[in-house]
ZAMARGU-4260 file (C-alpha; in steps of 0.2 Angstrom, whole numbers, plus 5000, padded with zeros to 4 digits):
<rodrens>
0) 5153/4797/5300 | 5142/4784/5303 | 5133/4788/5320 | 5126/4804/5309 | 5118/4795/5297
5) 5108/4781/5309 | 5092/4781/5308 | 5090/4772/5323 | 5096/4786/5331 | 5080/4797/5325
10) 5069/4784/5332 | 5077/4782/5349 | 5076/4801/5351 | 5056/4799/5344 | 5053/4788/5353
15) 5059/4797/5369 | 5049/4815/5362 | 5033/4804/5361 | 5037/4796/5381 | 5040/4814/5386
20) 5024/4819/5377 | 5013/4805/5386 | 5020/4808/5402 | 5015/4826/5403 | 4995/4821/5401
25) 4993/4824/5419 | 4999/4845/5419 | 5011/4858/5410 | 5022/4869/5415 | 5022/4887/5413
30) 5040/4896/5412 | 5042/4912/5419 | 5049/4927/5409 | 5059/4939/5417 | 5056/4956/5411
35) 5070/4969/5409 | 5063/4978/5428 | 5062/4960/5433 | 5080/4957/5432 | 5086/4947/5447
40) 5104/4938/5448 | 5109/4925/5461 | 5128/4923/5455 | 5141/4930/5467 | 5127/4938/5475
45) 5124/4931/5495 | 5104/4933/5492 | 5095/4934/5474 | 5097/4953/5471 | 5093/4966/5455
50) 5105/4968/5441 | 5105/4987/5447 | 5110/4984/5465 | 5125/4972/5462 | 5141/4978/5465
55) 5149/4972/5451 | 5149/4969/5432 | 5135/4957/5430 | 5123/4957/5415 | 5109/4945/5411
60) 5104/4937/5397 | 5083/4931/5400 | 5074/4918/5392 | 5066/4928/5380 | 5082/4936/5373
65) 5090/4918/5373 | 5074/4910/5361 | 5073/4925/5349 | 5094/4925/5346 | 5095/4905/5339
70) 5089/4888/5338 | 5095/4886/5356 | 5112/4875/5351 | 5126/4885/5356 | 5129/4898/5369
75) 5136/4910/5357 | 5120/4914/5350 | 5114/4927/5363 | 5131/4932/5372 | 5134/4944/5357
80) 5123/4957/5369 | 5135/4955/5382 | 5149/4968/5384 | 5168/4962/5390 | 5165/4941/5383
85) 5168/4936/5368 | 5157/4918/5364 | 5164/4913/5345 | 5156/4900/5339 | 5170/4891/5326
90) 5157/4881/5315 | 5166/4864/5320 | 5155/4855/5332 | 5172/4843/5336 | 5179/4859/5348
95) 5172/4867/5359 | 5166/4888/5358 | 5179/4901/5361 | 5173/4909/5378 | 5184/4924/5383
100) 5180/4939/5398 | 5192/4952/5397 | 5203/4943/5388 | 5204/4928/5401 | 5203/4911/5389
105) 5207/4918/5377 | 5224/4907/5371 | 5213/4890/5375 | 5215/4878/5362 | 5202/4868/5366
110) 5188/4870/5382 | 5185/4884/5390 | 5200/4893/5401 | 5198/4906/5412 | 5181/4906/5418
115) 5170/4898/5431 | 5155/4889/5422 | 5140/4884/5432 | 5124/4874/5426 | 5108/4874/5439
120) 5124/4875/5451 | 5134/4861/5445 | 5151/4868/5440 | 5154/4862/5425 | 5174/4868/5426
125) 5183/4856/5433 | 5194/4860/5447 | 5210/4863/5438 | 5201/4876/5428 | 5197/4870/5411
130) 5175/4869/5406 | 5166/4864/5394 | 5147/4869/5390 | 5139/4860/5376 | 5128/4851/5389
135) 5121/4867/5395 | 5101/4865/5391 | 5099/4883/5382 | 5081/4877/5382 | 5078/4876/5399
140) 5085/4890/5406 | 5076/4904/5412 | 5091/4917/5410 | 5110/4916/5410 | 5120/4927/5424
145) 5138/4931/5417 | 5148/4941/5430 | 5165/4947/5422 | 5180/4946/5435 | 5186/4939/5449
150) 5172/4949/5462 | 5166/4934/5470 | 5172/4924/5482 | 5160/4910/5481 | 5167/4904/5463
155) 5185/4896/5462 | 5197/4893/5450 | 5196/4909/5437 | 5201/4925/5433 | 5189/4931/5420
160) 5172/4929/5430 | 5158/4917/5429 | 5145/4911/5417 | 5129/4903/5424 | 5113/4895/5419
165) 5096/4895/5430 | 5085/4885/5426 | 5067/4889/5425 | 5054/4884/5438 | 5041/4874/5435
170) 5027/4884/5443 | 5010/4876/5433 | 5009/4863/5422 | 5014/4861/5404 | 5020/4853/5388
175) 5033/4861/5376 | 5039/4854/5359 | 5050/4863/5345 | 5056/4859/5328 | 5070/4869/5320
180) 5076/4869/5303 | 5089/4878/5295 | 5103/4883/5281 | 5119/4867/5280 | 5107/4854/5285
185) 5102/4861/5302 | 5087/4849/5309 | 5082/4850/5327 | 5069/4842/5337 | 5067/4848/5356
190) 5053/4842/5370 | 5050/4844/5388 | 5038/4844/5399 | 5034/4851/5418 | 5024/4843/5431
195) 5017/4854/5445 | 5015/4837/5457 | 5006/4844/5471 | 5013/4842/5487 | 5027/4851/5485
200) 5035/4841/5474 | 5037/4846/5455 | 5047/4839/5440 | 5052/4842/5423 | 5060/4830/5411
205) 5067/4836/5392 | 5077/4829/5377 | 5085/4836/5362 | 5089/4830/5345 | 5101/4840/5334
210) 5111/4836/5316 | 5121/4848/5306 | 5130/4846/5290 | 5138/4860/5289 | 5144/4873/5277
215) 5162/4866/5278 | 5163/4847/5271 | 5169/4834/5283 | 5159/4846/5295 | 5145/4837/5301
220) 5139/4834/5318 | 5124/4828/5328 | 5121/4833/5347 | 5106/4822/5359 | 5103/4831/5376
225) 5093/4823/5390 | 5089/4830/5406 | 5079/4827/5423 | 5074/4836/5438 | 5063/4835/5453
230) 5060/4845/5464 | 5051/4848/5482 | 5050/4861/5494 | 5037/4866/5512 | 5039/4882/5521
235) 5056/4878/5526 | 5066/4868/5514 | 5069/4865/5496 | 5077/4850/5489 | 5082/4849/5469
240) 5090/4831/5461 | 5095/4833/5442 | 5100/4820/5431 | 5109/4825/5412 | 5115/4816/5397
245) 5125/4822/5382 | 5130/4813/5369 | 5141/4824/5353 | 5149/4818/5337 | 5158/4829/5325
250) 5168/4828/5311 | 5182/4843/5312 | 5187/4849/5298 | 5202/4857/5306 | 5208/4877/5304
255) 5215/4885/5287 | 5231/4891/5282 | 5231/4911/5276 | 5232/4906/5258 | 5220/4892/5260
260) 5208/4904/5269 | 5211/4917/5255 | 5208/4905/5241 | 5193/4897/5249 | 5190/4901/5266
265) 5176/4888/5265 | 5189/4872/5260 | 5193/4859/5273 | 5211/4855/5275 | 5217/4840/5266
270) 5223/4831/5281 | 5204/4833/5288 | 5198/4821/5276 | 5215/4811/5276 | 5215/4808/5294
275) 5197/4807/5294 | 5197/4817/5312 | 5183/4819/5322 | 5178/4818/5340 | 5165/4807/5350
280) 5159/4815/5369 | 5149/4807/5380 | 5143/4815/5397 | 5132/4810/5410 | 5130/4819/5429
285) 5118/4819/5443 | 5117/4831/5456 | 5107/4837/5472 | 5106/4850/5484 | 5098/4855/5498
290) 5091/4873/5505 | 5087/4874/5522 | 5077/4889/5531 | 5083/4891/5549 | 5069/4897/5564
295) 5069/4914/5570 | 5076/4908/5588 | 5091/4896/5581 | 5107/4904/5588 | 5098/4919/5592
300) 5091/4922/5576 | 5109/4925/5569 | 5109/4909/5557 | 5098/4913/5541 | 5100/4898/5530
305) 5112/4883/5525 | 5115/4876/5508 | 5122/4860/5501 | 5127/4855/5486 | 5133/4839/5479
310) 5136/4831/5461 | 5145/4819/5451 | 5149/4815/5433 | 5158/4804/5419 | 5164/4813/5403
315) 5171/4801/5389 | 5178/4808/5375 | 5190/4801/5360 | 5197/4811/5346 | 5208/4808/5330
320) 5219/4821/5324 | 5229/4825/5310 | 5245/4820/5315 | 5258/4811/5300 | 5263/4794/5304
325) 5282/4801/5305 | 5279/4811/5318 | 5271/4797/5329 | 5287/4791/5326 | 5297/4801/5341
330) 5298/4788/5354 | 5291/4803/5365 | 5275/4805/5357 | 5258/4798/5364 | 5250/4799/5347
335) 5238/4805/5338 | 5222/4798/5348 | 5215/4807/5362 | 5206/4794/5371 | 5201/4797/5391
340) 5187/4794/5401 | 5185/4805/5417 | 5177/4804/5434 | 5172/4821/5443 | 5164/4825/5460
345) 5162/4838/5471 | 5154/4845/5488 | 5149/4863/5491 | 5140/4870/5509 | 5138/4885/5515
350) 5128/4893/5529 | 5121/4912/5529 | 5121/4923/5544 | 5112/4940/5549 | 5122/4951/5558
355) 5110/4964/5559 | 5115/4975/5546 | 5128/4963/5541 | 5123/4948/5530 | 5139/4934/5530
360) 5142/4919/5520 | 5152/4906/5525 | 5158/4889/5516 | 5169/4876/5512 | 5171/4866/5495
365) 5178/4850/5488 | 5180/4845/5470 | 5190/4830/5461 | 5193/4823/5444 | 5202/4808/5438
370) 5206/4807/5419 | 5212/4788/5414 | 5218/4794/5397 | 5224/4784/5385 | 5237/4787/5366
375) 5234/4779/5350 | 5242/4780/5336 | 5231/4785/5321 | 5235/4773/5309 | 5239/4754/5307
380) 5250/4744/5295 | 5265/4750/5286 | 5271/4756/5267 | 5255/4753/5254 | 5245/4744/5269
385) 5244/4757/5279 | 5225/4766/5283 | 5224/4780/5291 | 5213/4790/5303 | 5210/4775/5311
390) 5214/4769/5332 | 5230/4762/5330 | 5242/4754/5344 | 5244/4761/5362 | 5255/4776/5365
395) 5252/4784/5381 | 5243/4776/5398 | 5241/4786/5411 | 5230/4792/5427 | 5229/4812/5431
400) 5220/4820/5445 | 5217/4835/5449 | 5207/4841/5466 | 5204/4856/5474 | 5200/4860/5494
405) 5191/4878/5495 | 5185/4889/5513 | 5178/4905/5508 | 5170/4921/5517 | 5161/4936/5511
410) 5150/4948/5518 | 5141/4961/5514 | 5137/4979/5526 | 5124/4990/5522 | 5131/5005/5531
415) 5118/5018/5527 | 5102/5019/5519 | 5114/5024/5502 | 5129/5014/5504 | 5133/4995/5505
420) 5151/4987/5506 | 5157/4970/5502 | 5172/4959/5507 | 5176/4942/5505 | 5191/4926/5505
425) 5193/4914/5497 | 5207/4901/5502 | 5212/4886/5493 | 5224/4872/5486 | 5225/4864/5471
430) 5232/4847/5468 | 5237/4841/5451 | 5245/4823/5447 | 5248/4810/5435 | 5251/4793/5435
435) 5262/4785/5421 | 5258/4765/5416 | 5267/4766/5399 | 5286/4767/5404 | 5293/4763/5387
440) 5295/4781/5382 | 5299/4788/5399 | 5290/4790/5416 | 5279/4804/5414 | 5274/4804/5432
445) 5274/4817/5442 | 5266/4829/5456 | 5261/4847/5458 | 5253/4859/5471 | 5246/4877/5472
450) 5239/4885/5486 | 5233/4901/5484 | 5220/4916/5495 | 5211/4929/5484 | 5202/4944/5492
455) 5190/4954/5486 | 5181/4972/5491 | 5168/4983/5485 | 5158/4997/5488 | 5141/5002/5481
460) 5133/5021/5481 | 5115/5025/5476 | 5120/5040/5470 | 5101/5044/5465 | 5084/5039/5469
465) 5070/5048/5462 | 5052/5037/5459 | 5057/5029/5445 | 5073/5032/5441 | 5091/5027/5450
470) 5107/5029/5449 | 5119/5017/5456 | 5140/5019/5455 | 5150/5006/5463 | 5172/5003/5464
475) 5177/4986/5467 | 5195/4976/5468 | 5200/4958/5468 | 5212/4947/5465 | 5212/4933/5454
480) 5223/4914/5451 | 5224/4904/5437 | 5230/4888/5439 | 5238/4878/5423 | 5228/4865/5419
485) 5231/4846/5418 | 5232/4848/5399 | 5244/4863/5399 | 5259/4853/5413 | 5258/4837/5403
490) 5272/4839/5393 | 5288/4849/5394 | 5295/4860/5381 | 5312/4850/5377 | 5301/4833/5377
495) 5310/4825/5391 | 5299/4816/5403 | 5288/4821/5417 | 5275/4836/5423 | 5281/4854/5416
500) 5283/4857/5433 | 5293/4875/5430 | 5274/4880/5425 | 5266/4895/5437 | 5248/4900/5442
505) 5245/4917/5434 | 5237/4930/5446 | 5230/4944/5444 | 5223/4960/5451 | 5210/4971/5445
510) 5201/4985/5447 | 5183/4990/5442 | 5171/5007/5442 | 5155/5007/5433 | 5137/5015/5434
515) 5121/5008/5434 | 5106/5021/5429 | 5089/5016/5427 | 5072/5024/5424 | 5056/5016/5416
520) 5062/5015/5399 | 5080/5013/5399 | 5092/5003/5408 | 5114/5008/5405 | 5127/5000/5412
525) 5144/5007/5410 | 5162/4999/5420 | 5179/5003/5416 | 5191/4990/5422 | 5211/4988/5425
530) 5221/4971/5427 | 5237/4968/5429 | 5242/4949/5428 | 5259/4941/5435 | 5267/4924/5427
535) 5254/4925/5411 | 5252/4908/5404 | 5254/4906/5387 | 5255/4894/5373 | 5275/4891/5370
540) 5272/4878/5355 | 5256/4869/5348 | 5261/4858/5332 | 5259/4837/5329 | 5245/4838/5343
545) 5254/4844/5357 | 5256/4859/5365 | 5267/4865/5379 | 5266/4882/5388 | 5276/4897/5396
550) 5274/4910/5409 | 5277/4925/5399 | 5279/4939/5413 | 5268/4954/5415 | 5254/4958/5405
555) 5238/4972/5406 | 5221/4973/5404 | 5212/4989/5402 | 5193/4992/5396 | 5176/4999/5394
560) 5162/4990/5395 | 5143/4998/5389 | 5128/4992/5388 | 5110/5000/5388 | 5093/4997/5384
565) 5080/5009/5378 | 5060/5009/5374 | 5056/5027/5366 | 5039/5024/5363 | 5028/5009/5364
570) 5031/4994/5354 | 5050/5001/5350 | 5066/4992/5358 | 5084/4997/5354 | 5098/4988/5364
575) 5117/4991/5359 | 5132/4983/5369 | 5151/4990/5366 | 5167/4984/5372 | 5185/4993/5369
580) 5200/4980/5376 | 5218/4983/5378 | 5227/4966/5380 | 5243/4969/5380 | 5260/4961/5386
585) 5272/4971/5399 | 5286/4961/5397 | 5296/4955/5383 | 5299/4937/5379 | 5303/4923/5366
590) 5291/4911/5358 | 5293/4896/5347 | 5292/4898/5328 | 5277/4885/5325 | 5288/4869/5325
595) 5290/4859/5340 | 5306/4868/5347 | 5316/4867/5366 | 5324/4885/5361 | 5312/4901/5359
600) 5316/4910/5346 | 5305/4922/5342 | 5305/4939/5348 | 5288/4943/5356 | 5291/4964/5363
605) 5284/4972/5376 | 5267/4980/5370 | 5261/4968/5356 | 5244/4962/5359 | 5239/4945/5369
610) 5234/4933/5352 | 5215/4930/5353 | 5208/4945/5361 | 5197/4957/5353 | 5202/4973/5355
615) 5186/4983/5349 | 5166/4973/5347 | 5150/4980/5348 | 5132/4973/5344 | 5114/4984/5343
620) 5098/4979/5340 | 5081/4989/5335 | 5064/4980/5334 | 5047/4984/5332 | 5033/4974/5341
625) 5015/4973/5336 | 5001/4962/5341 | 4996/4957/5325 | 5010/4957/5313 | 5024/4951/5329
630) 5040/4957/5331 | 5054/4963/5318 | 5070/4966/5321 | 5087/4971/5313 | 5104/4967/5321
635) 5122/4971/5318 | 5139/4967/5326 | 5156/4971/5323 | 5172/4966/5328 | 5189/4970/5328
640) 5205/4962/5321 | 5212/4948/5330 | 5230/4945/5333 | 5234/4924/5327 | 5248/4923/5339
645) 5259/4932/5353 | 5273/4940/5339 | 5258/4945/5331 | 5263/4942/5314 | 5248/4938/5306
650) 5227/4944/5312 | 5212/4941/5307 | 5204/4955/5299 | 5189/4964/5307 | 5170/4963/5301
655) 5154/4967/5302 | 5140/4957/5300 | 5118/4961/5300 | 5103/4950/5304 | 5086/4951/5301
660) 5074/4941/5310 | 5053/4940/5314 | 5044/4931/5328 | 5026/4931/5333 | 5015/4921/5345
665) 4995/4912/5342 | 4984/4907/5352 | 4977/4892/5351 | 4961/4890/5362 | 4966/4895/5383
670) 4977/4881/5385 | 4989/4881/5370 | 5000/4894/5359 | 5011/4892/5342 | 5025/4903/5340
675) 5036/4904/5327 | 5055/4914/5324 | 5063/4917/5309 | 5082/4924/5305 | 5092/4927/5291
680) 5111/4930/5299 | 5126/4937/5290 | 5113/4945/5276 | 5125/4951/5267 | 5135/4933/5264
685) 5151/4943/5271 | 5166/4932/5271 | 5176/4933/5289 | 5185/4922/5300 | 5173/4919/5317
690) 5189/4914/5325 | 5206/4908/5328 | 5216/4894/5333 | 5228/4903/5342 | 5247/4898/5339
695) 5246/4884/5330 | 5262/4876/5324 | 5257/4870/5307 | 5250/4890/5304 | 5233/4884/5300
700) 5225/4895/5312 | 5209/4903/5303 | 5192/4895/5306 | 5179/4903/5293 | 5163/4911/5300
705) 5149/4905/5293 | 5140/4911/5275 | 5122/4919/5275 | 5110/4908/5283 | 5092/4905/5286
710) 5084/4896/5304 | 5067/4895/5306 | 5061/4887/5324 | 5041/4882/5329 | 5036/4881/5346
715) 5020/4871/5352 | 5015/4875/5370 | 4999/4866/5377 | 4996/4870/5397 | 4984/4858/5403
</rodrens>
């Protein structure tokens, strides 16, 4: 890959560390940390709240606990800590992480399904369901909020909750620049810096370098990041505009057979190098909102505050994938370049209201995305002058877009000084469509429309409430809807032309009870949960780069979810999260043998296991702080089998791995600090497959975790 070996790519990113550097000579900013009695969350919550009183699952995930577990690249570094989601990083940089919550995402092939994903309040899902989060800045944020289940209505299209990144506020000024190094050719180097303004207006600007090789050939990838945001805000008002760049190639060196995995599970599939795949992604977005404090005397005092919110983006992405020339063949196929460029937009308002105990939230939401994609064969010429790997002729010309329309309500009625209930709507439609401009094959236009009204109500109990400590139970249900994506109704399972328009949005109901005790030195959360799901989507057939899908009936989902945190004496911290999943179907049905097929074949019976969920994980963590030699800490995580596809016929074997890391912090005079982290994961160099490509038709459906491996970050922080 050539873009990964630019220099001229070092420089620009140099060049921009340095501008960022020079810029900051006028002030610094100084990040907050939230500490564990700090924890406040502002996801599905109608006023930023504690972790303990929410009445739902919700954990956080602060900023100290995010820079500790990685060199701030991918998502799946931290969310090991958090019970119910499952973040499997696949070591191939050309797809994106595995993010499932209760199971929900799960089958996704590529993106993220099943979840609502939000950065600084940007969705980053678009409206048909389907997310991605490589542009998340990790080092920006000041926590992460991941709520699991549908039990919000502020959030649309999902059924498996919400992940969402705040940023941190800039508060003083400050400087911040880190270098990263690590095992596989892991080079990083990162710098930001915050502006406290004066006037009310402050601003921070940051950037980001990354290059990988790998510990897989044909593997390598390299990420830049670039992000803006200004800020102002008087007694009354706060106004935010952000401004983000992403910029990711990656070679893909494609998933495993079993007996490729067993001889060499760190091997890249032949046709990796022979189709030479890869992916290129670009993304830009701006966005802006606006928070408005209303008077005491306007309507009575009854209106609190409004909000507004709106963004917009372009997403460009080509991809070349392994698919033989024969195959192209089919007059059907669109061939085996992936080549779209997408423009998405959206407008969320809502207006909070105080009806004496009664606080309400009422608003309305718009979003729309428009993908011109475009099919290429990967190859050119014929016989002994054909290359491969390469962009080819035009197979597939089309414009899809998908748009939602959204009015919600929820409310929440503190009853007595013990109890608070909760209720909400949310009302929708979503519109889906395509466009077809390459008639040879077929017109493979078509249109389709869901319209769907979820409820959701809770009830939260402070059971106890003695000085220090609490105890706080609350029962919540819900219902949630998943909508097929654009990429799931583009093809039909006997290849004939048009939208699979006999595809159904799965929904689903579920139930939840958990406890949430805390007292000065330790925090547990515990929630058991029940879902039962109507018109599952599944994956039918994924083989020669396309996949169609199925509703597959009934399925359930049953769980516990713990997760504690205790500080025994001072300077010693254990934490420990557990998950036990039951992800199973209710209803029988067939399912295609790998190979493109129009008939299911397969028996799939009523009780095997949804492919890709983990039925059992848990992760601890003890450390040991001191102020002069820092803080050590040893780690472990286990997971369970996982089934490879919906008959169940194969799994990747369960695992556990251990870590050992050390950090420790320096002054450097008032105004500046050092600190430096150090990890060894997977200490003892256990072989294991971090995840699975779920129902792929050419069986190759084991990715290989990665091998023992060293990161070491440096952090420079200079306040001025």
């Amino acid at each position: 890959m050539t873009r990964l070996n630019d220099p001229r790519r070092w420089l620009r990113l140099h060049t921009l560390a340095a501008a960022s550097a020079v810029a900051c000579a006028a002030g610094t900013q100084a990040q907050s940390v939230v500490t564990p009695t700090e924890e406040v969350v502002v996801t599905g919550s109608l006023t930023p709240q504690r972790v303990q009183d929410a009445p739902f699952a919700i954990t956080v995930v602060d900023r100290e606990a995010l820079r500790r577990s990685g060199p701030l690249i991918n998502l799946s570094e931290a969310m090991s800590q958090v019970p119910g989601v499952v973040v499997n990083n696949r070591g191939n940089y050309a797809q994106d992480l595995q993010i499932s919550s209760r199971g929900f995402g799960a089958r996704a092939a590529f993106g993220v399904r099943g979840l609502r994903l939000v950065a600084d309040g940007i969705p980053a899902s678009g409206p048909d369901g389907q997310g991605q989060v490589a542009h998340f800045d990790l080092a920006g944020a000041q926590r992460i909020e991941v709520l699991r289940g549908p039990f919000s209505v502020l959030y649309g299209n999902s059924s498996g909750g919400v992940i969402a990144l705040v940023g941190a506020p800039v508060k003083t000024s400050e400087l911040e620049v880190g270098v990263d190094a690590g095992s596989f050719g892991l080079r990083q180097v990162r710098g930001s810096v915050g502006l406290a303004l004066g006037q009310g207006f402050d601003a921070r600007l940051s950037a980001a370098h990354m290059e990988v090789e790998g510990f897989r050939p044909h593997s390598a990838a390299q990420r830049d990041l670039g992000q803006a945001r200004l800020g102002w805000q008087n007694e009354t008002d706060r106004v935010v505009l952000q401004l983000g760049s992403y910029d990711q190639p990656a070679d893909d060196p494609l998933g495993l057979t079993r007996a490729d995995f067993n001889a060499n599970p760190y091997q890249t599939a032949s046709q990796a190098t022979q189709f030479n795949t890869r992916k290129t992604a670009r993304q830009t977005q701006a966005g802006v909102s606006w928070r408005h404090l209303f008077s005491a005397d306007t309507l009575g005092g009854v209106l609190r505050e409004g909000q507004v919110a709106v963004y917009s983006g372009d997403r460009s992405v080509t991809q070349w994938q392994a698919i033989p020339a024969a195959t192209q063949a089919n007059p059907r196929h669109g061939g085996g370049v992936v080549d779209f460029d997408r423009a998405y937009s959206g407008v969320d308002a809502r207006l909070r209201w105080g009806l004496g105990p009664v606080e309400l939230v009422t608003g309305v939401a718009q979003e729309r995305q428009r993908d011109d994609r475009r099919g290429y064969e990967n190859f050119t010429g014929t016989g002994a002058s054909q290359v491969l790997g390469v962009t080819g002729k035009l197979r597939r010309d089309e414009q899809n877009t998908a748009t939602s329309r959204d009015v919600y309500t929820q409310a929440e009625w503190a009853f007595s000084p013990d109890w608070v209930a909760s209720a909400g709507v949310r009302s929708g439609k979503v519109r889906m469509s395509a466009r077809d401009a390459y008639l040879s094959n077929g017109d493979d236009s078509g249109d389709l429309s869901f319209s769907y009204t979820n409820p959701v109500a809770g009830v939260r109990w402070q059971a106890l409430k003695d000085g220090s400590r609490s105890l706080q139970v609350h029962a919540s249900a819900a219902r949630g809807f998943e909508a097929p994506t654009l990429g799931e109704l583009a093809y039909k399972p006997d290849g004939s032309a048009g939208f699979n328009t006999a595809l159904k949005p799965q929904t689903s109901r579920q139930l939840e009870l958990g406890l949430k005790y805390r007292e000065p030195a330790l925090a547990v959360d515990a929630v058991v949960f029940d879902t039962r799901v109507s018109d599952e989507l599944a994956t039918l057939s994924n083989s020669g780069g396309r996949s169609t899908f199925q509703n597959v009936g009934a399925t359930q989902r049953r769980g516990l979810e713990l997760s504690g945190r205790w500080e025994p004496t001072r300077g010693w911290r254990t934490q420990a999260a557990l998950t036990w999943l039951d992800a199973t179907y209710s209803d029988a049905f067939k399912a295609c043998a790998g190979t493109p097929c129009t008939t299911p074949t397969v028996d799939v019976p009523a009780g095997n296991r949804i492919a890709g969920t983990q039925g059992r994980s848990a992760w601890a963590e003890l450390a040991w702080r001191d102020s002069a030699w820092g803080e050590f800490a040893l780690e472990a995580r286990g997971v369970g089998r996982v089934a490879v596809n919906d008959s169940n016929s194969d799994f990747a074997p369960g695992y556990g791995l251990a870590a050992l890391r050390w950090s420790q912090q320096w002054k450097l005079g008032q105004a500046q600090r050092l600190e430096l982290t150090a990890r060894i994961d997977n200490l003892a160099d256990r072989v294991y497959a971090g995840s699975v490509i779920v129902g792929d038709g050419n069986g190759r459906f084991f990715e290989a975790g990665a091998p023992r491996s060293v990161w070491v970050g440096v952090r420079w922080v200079n306040g001025l």
